[in-house]
Structures are given as C-alpha cells and as structure tokens.
C-alpha positions in Angstrom: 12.3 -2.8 13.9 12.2 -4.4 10.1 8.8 -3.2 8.6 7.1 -6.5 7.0 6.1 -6.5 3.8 3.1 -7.3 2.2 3.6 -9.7 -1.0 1.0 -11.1 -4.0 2.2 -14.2 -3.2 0.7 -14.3 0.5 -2.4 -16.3 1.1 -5.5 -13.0 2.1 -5.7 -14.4 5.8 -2.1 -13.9 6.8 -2.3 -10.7 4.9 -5.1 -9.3 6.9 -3.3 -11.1 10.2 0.0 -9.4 9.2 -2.0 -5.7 8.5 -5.7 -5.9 9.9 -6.3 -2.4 8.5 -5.9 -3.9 4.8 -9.4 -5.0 5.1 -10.3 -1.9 4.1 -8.3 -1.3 1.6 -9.1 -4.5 -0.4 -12.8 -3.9 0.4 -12.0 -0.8 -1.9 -10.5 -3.0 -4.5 -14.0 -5.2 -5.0 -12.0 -8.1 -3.2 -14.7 -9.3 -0.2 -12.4 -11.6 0.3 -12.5 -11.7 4.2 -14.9 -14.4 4.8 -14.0 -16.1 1.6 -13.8 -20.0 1.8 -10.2 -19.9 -0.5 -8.8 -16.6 1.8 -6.5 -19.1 3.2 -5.3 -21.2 0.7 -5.9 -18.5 -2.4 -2.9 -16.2 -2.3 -3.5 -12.5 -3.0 -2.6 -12.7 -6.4 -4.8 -15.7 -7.0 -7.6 -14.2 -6.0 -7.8 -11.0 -7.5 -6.6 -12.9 -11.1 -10.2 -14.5 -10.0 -12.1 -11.1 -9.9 -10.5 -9.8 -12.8 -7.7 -7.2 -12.0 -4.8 -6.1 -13.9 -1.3 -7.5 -12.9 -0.9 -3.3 -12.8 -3.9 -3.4 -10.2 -2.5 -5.9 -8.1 0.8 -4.6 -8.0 -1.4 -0.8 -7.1 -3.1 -2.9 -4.0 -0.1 -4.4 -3.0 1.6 -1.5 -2.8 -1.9 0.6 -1.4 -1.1 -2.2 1.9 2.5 -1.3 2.4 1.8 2.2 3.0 -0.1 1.3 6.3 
C-alpha cells in the first residue's frame, strides 16, 4: 500500500484526519491550530504564513509529518 503524503497545500483538518498523530507535531511548531475556526478552509501553508514561519519551516513541518 501507497503511503499518502502530506502537502502545504492541504487544508489542517484533512491533515490531522489523514495523520492524527500530526497534532503533535504542529503543536511543537506553535501552530494550535486544531480547534482553529480557519483549520478547514486555511491550508497548511496558509496558516503557518499567518503565525510567521519560514517557507524553510514549513517545508521542515511538512516533512516532520511524513515521517509518521
């Protein structure tokens, strides 16, 4: 079976559907964005632009949520 991967341009709430354990991680990032009003229309991207990361620290997160 085809591992899915996680993508900045995936809204948070199919993220944390898609890997449930990436709560964590973007807890770890400063991104409380699980009960956030835009988690579902926000993509990832999006809302860490919003908080102030680095495209570099994006990329790090996304890639942080691929290794689960």
């Amino acid at each position: 079976m085809k591992k899915e991967l996680i993508n900045k341009k995936m809204s948070i709430l199919e993220i944390i559907d898609k890997k449930p354990d990436a709560i964590e991680i973007l807890l770890e990032f400063g991104l409380g964005c699980v009960g956030c009003a835009f988690s579902e229309v926000e993509n990832l991207e999006q809302g860490a632009l919003s908080h102030g990361m680095t495209k570099k620290e994006i990329d790090q997160l996304v890639e942080e949520i691929n290794k689960l």
